[in-house]
ZAKE-869795 format. One line per field, with one value per atom (N, C-alpha, C, O): z negated, y, x; atom name; residue number from 0. Coordinates in steps of 0.02 Angstrom, whole numbers. Each point is the difference from the previous one (the first is absolute). Example, Ala and Ser with C-alpha at 12.3 -4.5 7.8 and 13.67 -1.06 7.14 Angstrom:
BEGIN
z	(-390,0,0,-33,69,-3,-37,-8)
y	(-284,59,60,-1,54,59,55,55)
x	(660,-45,45,52,-70,42,-39,25)
atomo	(N,CA,C,O,N,CA,C,O)
num	(0,0,0,0,1,1,1,1)
end
This chain:
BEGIN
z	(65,55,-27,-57,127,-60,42,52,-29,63,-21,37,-81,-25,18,-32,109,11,-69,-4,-28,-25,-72,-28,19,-64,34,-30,93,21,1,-31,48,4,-59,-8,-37,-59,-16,-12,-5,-16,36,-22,67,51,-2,-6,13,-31,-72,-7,-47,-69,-3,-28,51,9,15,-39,97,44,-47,-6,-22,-44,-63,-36,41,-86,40,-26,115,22,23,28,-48,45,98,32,-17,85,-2,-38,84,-13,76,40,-21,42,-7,-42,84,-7,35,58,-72,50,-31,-59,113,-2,1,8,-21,7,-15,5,-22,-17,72,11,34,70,17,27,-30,16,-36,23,-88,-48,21,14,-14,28,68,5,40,53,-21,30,-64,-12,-58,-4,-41,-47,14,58,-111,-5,-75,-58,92,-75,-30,-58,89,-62,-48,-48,43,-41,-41,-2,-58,-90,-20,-30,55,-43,62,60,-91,40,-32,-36,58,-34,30,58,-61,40,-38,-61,100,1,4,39,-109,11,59,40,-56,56,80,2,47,69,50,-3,44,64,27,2,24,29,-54,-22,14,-55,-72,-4,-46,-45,-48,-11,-37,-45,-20,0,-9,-48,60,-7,50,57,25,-7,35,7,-47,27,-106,-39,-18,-60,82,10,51,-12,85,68,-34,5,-33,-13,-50,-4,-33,-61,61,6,17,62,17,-19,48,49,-35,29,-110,-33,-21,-26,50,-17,-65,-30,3,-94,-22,-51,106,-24,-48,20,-71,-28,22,33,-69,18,-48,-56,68,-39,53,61,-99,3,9,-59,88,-14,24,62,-113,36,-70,-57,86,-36,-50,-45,58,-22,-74,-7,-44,-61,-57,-58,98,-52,-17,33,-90,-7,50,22,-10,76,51,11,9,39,1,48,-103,-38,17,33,-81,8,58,12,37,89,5,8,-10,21,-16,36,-111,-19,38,35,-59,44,80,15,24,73,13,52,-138,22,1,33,-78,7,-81,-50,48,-52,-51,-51,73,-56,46,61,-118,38,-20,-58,98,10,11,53,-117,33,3,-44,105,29,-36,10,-42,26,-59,-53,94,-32,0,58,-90,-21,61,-3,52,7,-54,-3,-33,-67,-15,-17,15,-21,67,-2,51,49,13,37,-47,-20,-21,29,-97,-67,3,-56,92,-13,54,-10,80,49,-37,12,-59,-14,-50,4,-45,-49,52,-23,74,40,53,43,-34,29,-40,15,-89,-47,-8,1,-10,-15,45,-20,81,45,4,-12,27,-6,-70,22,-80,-62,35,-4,29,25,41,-9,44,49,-1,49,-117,-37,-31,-3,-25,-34,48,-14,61,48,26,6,7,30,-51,23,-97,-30,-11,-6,4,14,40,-12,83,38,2,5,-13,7,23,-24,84,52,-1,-32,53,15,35,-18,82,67,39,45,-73,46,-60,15,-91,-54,-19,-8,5,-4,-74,-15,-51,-47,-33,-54,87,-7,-65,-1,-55,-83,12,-39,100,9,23,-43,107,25,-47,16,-97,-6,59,-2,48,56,25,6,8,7,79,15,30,66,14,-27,75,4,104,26,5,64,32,48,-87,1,-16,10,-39,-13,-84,-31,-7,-59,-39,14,-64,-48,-86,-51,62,-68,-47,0,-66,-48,-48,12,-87,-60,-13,27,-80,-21,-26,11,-47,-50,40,-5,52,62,19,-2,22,38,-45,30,-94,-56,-17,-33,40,2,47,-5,49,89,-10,5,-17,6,-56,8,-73,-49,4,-47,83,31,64,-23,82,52,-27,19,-59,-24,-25,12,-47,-40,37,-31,118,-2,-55,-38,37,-25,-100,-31,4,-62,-6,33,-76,-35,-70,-46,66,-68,-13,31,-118,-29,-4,-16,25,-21,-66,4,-50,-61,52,7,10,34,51,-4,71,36,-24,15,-54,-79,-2,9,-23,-62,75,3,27,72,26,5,15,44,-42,16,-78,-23,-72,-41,33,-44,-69,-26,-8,-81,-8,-45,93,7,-36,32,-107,-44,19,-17,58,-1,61,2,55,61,-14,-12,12,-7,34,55,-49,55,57,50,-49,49,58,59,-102,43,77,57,-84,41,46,55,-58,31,61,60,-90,28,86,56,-97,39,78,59,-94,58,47,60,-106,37,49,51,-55,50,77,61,-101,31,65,55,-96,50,77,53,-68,31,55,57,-72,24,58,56,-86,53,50,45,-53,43,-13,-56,131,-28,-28,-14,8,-51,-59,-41,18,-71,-34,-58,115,-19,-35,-27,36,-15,-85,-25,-3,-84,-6,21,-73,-16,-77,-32,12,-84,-28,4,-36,-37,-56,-39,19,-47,-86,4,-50,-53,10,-38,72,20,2,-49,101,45,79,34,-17,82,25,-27,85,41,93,27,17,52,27,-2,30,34,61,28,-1,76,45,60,-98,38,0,21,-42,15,63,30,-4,67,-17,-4,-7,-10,27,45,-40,54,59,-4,60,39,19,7,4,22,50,8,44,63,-2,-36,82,-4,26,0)
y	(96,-36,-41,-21,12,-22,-35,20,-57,-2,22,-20,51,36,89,33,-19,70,50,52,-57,43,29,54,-143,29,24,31,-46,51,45,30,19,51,32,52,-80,42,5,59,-125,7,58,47,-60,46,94,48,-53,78,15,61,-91,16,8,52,-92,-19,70,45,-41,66,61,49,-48,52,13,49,-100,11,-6,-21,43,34,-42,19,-128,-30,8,39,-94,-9,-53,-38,8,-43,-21,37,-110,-45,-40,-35,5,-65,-32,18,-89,-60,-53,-7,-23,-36,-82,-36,9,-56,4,48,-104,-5,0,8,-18,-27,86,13,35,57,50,48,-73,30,-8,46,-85,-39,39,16,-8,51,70,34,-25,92,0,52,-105,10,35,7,31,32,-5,5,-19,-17,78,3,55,58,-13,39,-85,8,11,6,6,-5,-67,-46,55,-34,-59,12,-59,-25,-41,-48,79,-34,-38,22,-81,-74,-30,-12,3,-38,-57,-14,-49,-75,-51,-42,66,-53,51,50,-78,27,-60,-60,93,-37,8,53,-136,5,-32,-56,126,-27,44,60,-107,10,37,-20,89,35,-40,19,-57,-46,-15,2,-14,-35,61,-4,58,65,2,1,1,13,-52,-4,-20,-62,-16,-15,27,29,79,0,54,35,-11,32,-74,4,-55,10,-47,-48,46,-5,43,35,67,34,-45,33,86,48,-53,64,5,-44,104,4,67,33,-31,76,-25,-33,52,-25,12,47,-122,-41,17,-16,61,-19,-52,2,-41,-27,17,4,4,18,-37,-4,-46,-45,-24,14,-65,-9,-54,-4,-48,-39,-11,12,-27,29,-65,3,-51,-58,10,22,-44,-6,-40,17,-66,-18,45,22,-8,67,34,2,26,77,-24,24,-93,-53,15,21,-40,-22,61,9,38,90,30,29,-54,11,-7,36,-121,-17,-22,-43,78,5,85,33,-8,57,62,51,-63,52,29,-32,116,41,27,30,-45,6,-18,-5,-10,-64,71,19,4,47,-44,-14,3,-33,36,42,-58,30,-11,-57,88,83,19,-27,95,36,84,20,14,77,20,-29,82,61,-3,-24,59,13,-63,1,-53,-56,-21,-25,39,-37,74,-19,72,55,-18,-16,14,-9,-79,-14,-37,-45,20,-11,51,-1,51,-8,66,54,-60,-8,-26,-57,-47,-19,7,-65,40,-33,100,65,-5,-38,78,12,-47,10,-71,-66,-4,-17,32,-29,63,-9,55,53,-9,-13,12,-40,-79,-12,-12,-54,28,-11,41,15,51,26,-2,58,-44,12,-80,-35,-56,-37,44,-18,15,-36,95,37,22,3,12,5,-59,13,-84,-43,-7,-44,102,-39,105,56,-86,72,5,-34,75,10,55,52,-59,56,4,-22,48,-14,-53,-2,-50,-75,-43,-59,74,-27,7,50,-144,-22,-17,-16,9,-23,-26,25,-89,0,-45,-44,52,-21,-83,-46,55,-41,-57,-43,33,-47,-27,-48,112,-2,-4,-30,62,22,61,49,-48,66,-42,-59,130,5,66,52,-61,57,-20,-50,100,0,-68,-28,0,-58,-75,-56,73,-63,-21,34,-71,-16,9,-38,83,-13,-34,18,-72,-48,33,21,2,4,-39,-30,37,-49,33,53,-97,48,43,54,-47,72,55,46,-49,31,41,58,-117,58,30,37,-52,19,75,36,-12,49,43,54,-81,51,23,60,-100,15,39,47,-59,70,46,39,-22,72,-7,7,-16,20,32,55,-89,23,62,26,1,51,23,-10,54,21,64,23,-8,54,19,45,-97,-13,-53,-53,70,-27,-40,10,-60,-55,-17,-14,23,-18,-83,-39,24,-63,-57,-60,101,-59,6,-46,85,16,-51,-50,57,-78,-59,-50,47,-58,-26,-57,117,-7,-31,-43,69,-7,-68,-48,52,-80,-57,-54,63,-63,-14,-40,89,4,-12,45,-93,-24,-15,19,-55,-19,41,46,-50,18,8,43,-100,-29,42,10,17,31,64,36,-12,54,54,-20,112,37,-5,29,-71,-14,-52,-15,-1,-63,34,-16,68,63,14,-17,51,30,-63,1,-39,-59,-39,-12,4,-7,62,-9,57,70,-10,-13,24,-26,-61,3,-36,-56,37,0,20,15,60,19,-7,82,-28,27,-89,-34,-33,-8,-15,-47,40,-21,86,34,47,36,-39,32,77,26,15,49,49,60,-104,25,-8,23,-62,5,50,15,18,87,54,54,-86,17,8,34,-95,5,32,-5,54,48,-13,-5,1,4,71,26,-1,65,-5,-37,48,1,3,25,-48,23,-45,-39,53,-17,-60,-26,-15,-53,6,29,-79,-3,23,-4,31,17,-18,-17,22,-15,78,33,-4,79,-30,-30,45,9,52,-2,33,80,-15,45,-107,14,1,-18,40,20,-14,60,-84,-14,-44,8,-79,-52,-11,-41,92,-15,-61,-44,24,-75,9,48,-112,6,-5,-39,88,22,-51,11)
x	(-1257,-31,-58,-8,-43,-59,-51,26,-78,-6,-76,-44,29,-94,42,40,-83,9,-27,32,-64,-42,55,10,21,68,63,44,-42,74,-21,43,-93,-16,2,33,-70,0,50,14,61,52,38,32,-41,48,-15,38,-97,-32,18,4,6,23,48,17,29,68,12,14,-21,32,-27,37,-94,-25,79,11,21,43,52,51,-50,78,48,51,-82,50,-24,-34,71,2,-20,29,-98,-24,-10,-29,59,-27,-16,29,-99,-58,-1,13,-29,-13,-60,-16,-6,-50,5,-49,132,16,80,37,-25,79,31,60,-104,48,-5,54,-85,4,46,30,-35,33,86,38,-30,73,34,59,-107,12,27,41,-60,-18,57,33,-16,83,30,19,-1,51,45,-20,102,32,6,20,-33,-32,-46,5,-54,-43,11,61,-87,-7,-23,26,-84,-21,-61,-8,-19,-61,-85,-14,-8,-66,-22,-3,-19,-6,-64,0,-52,-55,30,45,-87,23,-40,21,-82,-42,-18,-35,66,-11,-9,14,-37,-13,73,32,-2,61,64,12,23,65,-21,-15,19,-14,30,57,-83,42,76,59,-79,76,32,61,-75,35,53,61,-94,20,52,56,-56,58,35,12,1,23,64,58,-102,55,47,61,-96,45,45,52,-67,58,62,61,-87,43,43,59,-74,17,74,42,-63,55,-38,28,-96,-21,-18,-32,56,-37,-39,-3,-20,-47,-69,-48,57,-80,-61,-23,-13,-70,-29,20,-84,-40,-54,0,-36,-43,-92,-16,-32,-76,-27,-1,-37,-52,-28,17,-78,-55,-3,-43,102,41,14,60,-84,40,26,22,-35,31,80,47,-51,76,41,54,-85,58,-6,56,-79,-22,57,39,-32,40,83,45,-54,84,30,57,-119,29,17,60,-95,16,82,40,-38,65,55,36,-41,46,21,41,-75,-2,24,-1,25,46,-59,9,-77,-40,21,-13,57,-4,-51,17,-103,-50,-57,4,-85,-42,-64,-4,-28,-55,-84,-28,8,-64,-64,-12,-42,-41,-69,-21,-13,-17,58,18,3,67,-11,-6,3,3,72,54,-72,65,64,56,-94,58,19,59,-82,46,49,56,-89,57,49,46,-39,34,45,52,-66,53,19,20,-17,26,63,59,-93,60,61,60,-88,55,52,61,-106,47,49,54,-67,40,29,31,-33,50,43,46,-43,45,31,60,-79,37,50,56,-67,40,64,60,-82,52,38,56,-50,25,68,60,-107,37,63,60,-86,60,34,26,-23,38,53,61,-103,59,40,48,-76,22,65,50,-60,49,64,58,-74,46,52,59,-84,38,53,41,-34,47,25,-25,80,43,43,45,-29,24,64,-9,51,60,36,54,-55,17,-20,-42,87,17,-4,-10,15,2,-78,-35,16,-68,-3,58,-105,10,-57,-18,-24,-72,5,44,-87,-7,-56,-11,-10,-47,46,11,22,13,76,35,-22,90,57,54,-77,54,26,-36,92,45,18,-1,19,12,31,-16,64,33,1,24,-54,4,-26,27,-93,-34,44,-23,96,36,-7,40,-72,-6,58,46,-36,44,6,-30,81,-20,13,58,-106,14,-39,-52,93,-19,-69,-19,-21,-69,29,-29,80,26,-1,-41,94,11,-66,-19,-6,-51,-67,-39,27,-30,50,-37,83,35,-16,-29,50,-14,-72,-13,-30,-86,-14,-39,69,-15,44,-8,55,33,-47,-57,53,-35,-61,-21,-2,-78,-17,-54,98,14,58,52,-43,51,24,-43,83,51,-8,28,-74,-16,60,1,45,44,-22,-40,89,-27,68,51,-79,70,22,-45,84,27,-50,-16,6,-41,-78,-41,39,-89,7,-37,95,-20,19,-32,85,-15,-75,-21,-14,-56,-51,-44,61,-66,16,-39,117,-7,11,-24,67,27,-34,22,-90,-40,19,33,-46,28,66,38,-28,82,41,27,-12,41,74,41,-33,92,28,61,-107,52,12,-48,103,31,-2,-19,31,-13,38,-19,86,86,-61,10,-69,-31,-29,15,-63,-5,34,-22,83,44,20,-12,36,17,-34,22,-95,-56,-9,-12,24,-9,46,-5,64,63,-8,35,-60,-20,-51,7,-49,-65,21,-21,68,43,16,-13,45,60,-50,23,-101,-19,-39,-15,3,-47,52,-23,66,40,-5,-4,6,3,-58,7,-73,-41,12,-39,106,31,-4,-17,40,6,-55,12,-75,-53,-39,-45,104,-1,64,58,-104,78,-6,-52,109,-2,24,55,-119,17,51,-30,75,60,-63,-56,76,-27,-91,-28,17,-85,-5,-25,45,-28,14,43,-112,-5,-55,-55,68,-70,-8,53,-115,8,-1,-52,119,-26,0,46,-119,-33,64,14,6,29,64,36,-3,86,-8,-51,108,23,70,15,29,71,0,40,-70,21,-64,-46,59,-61,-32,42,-97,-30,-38,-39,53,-29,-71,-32,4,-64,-48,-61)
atomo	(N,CA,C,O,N,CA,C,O,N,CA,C,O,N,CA,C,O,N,CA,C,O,N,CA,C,O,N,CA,C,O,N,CA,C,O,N,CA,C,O,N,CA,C,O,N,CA,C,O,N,CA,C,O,N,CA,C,O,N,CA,C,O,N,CA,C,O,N,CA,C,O,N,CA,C,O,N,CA,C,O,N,CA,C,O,N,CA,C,O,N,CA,C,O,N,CA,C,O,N,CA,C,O,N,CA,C,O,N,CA,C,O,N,CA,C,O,N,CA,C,O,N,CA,C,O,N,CA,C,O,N,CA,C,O,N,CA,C,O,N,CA,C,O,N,CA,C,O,N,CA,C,O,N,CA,C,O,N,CA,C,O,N,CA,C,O,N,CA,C,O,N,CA,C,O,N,CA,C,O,N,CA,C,O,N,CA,C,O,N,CA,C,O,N,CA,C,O,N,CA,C,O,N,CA,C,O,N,CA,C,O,N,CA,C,O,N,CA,C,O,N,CA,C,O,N,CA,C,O,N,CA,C,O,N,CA,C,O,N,CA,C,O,N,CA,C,O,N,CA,C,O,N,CA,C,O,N,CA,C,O,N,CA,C,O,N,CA,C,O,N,CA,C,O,N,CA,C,O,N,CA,C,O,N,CA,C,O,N,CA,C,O,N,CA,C,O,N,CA,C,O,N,CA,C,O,N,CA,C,O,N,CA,C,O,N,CA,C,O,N,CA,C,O,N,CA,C,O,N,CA,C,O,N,CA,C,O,N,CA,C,O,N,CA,C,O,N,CA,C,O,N,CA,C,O,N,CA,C,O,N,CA,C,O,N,CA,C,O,N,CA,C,O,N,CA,C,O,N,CA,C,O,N,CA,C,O,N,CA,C,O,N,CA,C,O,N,CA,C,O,N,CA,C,O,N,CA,C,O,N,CA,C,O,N,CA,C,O,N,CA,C,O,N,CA,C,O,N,CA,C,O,N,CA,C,O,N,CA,C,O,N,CA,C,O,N,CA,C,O,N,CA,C,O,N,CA,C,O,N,CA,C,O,N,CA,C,O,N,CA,C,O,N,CA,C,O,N,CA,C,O,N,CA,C,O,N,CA,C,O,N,CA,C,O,N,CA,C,O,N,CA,C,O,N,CA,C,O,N,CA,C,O,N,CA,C,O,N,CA,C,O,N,CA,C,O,N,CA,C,O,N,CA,C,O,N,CA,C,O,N,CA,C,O,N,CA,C,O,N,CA,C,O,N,CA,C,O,N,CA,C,O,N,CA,C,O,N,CA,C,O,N,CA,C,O,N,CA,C,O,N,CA,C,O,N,CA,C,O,N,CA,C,O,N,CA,C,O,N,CA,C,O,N,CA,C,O,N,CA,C,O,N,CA,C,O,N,CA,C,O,N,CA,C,O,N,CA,C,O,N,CA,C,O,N,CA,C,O,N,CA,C,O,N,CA,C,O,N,CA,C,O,N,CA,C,O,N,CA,C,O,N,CA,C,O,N,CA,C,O,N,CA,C,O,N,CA,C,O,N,CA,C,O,N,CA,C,O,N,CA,C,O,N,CA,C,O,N,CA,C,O,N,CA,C,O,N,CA,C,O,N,CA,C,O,N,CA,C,O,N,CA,C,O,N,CA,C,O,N,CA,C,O,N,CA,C,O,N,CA,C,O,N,CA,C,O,N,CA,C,O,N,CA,C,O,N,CA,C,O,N,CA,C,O,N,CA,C,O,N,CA,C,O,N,CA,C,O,N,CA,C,O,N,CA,C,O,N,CA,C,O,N,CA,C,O,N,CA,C,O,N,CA,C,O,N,CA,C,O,N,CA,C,O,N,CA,C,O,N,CA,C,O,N,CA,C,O,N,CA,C,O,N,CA,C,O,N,CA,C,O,N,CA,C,O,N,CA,C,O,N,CA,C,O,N,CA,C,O,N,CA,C,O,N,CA,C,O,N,CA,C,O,N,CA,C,O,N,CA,C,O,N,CA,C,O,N,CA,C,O,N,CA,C,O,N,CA,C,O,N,CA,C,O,N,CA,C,O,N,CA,C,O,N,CA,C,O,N,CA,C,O,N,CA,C,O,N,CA,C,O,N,CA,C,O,N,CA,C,O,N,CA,C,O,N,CA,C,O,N,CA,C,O,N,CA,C,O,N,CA,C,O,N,CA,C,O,N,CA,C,O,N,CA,C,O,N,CA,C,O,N,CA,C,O,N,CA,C,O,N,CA,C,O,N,CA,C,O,N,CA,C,O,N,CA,C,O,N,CA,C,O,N,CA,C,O,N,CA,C,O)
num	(0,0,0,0,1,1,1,1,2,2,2,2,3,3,3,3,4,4,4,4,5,5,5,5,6,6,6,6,7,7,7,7,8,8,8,8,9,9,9,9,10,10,10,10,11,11,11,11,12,12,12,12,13,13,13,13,14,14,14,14,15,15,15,15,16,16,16,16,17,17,17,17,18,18,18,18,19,19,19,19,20,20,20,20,21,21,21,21,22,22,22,22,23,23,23,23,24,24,24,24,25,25,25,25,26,26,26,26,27,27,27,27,28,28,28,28,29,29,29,29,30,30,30,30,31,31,31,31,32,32,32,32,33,33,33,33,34,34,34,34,35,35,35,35,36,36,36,36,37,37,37,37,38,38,38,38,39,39,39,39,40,40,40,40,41,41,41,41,42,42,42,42,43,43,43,43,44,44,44,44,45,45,45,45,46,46,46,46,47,47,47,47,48,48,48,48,49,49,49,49,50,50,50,50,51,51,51,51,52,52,52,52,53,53,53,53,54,54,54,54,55,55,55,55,56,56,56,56,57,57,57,57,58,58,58,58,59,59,59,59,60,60,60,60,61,61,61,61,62,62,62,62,63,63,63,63,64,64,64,64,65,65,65,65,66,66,66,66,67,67,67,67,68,68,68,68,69,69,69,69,70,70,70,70,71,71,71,71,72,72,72,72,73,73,73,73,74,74,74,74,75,75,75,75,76,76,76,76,77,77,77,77,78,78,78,78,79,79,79,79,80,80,80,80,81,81,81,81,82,82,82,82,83,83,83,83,84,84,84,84,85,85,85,85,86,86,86,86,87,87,87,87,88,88,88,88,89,89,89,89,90,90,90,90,91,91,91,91,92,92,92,92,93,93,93,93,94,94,94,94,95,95,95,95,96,96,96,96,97,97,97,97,98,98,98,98,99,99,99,99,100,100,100,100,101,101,101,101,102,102,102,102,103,103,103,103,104,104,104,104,105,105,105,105,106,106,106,106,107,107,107,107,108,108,108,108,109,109,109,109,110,110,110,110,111,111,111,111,112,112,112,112,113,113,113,113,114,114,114,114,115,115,115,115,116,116,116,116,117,117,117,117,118,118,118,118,119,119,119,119,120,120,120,120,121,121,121,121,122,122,122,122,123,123,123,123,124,124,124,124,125,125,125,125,126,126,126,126,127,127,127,127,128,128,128,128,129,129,129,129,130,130,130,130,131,131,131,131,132,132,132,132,133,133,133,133,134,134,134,134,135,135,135,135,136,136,136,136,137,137,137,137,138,138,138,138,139,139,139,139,140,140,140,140,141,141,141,141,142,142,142,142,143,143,143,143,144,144,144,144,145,145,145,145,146,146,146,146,147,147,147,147,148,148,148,148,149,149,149,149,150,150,150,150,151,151,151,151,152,152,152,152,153,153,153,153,154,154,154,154,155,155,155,155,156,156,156,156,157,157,157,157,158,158,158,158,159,159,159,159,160,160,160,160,161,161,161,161,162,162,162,162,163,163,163,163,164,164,164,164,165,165,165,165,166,166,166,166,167,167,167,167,168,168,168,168,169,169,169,169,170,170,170,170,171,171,171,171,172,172,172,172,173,173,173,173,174,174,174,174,175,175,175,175,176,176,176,176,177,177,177,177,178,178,178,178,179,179,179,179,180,180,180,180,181,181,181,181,182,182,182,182,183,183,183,183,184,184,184,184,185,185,185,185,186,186,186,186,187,187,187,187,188,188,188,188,189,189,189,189,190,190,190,190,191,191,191,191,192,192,192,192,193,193,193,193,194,194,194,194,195,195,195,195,196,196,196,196,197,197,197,197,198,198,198,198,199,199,199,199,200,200,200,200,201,201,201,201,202,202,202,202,203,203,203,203,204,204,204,204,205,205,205,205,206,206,206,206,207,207,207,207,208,208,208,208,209,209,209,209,210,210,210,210,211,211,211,211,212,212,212,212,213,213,213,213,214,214,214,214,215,215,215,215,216,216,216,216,217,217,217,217,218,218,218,218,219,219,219,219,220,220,220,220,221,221,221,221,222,222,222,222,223,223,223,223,224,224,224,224,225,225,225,225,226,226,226,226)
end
């Protein structure tokens, strides 16, 4: 968005030349109309007639939206850049600016973001009704919280993570209780044994291979769970 016709155009003609979907506006108050939470991404002019680049990202970060900002304007002091940042703008584009640079900054703050929400998503792992997000340390089973110790659920999250990869006993030793010389493998067992009990009948879900260890099988079917 930009409110100098002559650079949406060009943007918008290049843009579309390298295959994205491109919509333009001539003001934040127009721009705002025409939103859509599909976007990717947004390019935001700082100085406009009306509401201002920052102001604009500003109401959207309010508003709980996080699609990335880049920034283009003429602007280039370091306070400038600061304010941009932190009003929730993802990179600062200053004018006069090359195609290829405003290109390759958007493919860089694309990738970034897809990255993000790869790790995003691996964080919270799901199995039926059994919630297990690494971020918030919370487990939920049919949206009701279930208490477990940090051990506990430092267990559940490296079996969930790795379903049907079995880990031996010294290996989740070695992973959760790290240096800790003095706890024993009975400590293990022990711990599961808890963890079985607490999740009900997704207990069922850690199976202990005889000889091996433990693992999370996705595929038992011996104690069905409500869907």
């Amino acid at each position: 968005m930009d409110d100098e016709a002559d650079i949406r155009e060009i943007l918008e003609f290049n843009l579309k030349s390298e295959g994205f979907d491109v919509d333009t506006a001539e003001s934040a108050e127009e721009a705002l109309k025409i939103f859509s939470p599909d976007y990717r991404l947004i390019i935001l002019d700082v100085m406009m007639g009306g509401m201002s680049g920052f102001r604009m990202a500003e109401k959207l970060r309010k508003d709980g939206i996080l699609i990335p900002i880049i920034y283009l304007t003429a602007k280039n002091t370091e306070n400038d850049m600061l304010t941009g940042f932190s009003t929730g703008g993802d990179d600062y584009i200053v004018k006069p600016f090359s195609i290829k640079e405003v290109s390759a900054r958007i493919k860089a703050v694309l990738k970034r973001t897809e990255i993000r929400k790869s790790e995003e998503k691996k964080s919270v792992l799901i199995l039926n009704k059994l919630v297990v997000d690494s971020e918030l340390k919370q487990v939920t089973i049919h949206d009701k919280p279930v208490v477990l110790t940090k051990k506990e659920f430092e267990i559940l999250y490296l079996l969930m993570k790795n379903p049907s990869r079995v880990y031996t006993r010294e290996e989740i030793l070695n992973k959760i209780w790290k240096d800790n010389g003095y706890v024993l493998d009975r400590t293990v067992d022990v711990h599961i044994t808890r963890l079985r009990k607490k999740l009900g009948n997704y207990g069922h879900y850690i199976v202990n291979r005889p000889g091996f260890g433990y693992c999370f099988d996705e595929n038992k079917n011996a104690h069905p769970v409500d869907s």
